[in-house]
N, C-alpha and C positions, 0 to 999 in steps of 0.2 A: 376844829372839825372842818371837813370841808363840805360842799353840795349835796353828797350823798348822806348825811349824818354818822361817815364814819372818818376814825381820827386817824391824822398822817400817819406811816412808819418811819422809824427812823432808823437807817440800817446803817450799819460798819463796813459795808461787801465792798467798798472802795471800785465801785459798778463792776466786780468782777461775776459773771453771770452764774459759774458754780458756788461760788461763797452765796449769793443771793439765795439759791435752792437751798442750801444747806441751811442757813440761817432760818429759813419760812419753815421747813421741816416740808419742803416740796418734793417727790421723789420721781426721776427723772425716768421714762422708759422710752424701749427703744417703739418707733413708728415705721412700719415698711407699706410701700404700694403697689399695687399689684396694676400692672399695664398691658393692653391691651388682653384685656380677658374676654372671651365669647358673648356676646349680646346671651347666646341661650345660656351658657354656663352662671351666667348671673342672673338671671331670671332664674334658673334651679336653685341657687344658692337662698335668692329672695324667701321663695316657698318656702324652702325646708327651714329656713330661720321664722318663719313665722309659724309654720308650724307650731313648737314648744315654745313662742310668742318672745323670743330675741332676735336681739338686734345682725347685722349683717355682720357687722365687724365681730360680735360671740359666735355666729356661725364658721366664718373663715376662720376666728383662733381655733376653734375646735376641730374644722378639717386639718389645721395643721399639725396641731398637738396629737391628735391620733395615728398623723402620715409618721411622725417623727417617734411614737412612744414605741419601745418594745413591745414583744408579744410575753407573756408568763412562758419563762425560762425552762420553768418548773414542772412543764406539762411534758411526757413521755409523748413520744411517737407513737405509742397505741393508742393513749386517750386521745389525742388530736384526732386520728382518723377515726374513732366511735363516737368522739362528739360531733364529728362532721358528719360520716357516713351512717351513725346509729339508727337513725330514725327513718332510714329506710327500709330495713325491716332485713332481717337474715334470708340464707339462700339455702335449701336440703338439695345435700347431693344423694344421690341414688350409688352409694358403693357399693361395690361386689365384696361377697363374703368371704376372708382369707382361705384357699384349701390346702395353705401347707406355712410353716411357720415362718416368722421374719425373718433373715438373713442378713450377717455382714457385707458392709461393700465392699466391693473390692478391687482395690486401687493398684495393684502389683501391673498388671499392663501398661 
């Protein structure tokens, strides 16, 4: 045992640093930094992560993961615009009463 009351490892990774993760059952991710970002931009970032009470780094994964995720594929162009513009409330036109019946157009010109 050593100072800390726990016992050596003895490992086979022959110091090679991916054998060593693998062996621990470590799993490796990627790390990026973001440089020179706005004094205010990151003071918004701070707030709204504390907000729903995480951390900075859960906040920016989360701005990212939403920039980068699709939108539902699956939604028609009409529902898009009614769940956007629905809750504005519809519009009455005031139309005039037909006094003679519809008619083909006509494209011969």
């Amino acid at each position: 045992m050593n100072g800390f009351g726990a016992r050596p490892i003895a490992l086979s990774t022959g110091g090679n640093p991916l054998a060593l993760t693998a062996e621990l059952g470590v799993v490796a991710v990627a790390a990026n930094s973001i440089r020179d970002l706005d004094d205010h931009e990151k003071e918004r970032r701070r707030v709204r992560a504390a907000s729903p009470g995480r951390s900075m780094e859960s906040e920016f994964r989360a701005v990212l993961t939403d920039a980068v995720s699709r939108p539902d594929e699956s939604v028609s162009l009409f529902r898009a615009l009614h769940d956007g513009f629905g809750a504005m409330g519809g519009m009455d036109l005031d139309l005039p009463p037909r006094t003679e019946p519809p008619r083909w157009a006509d494209f011969s010109s």
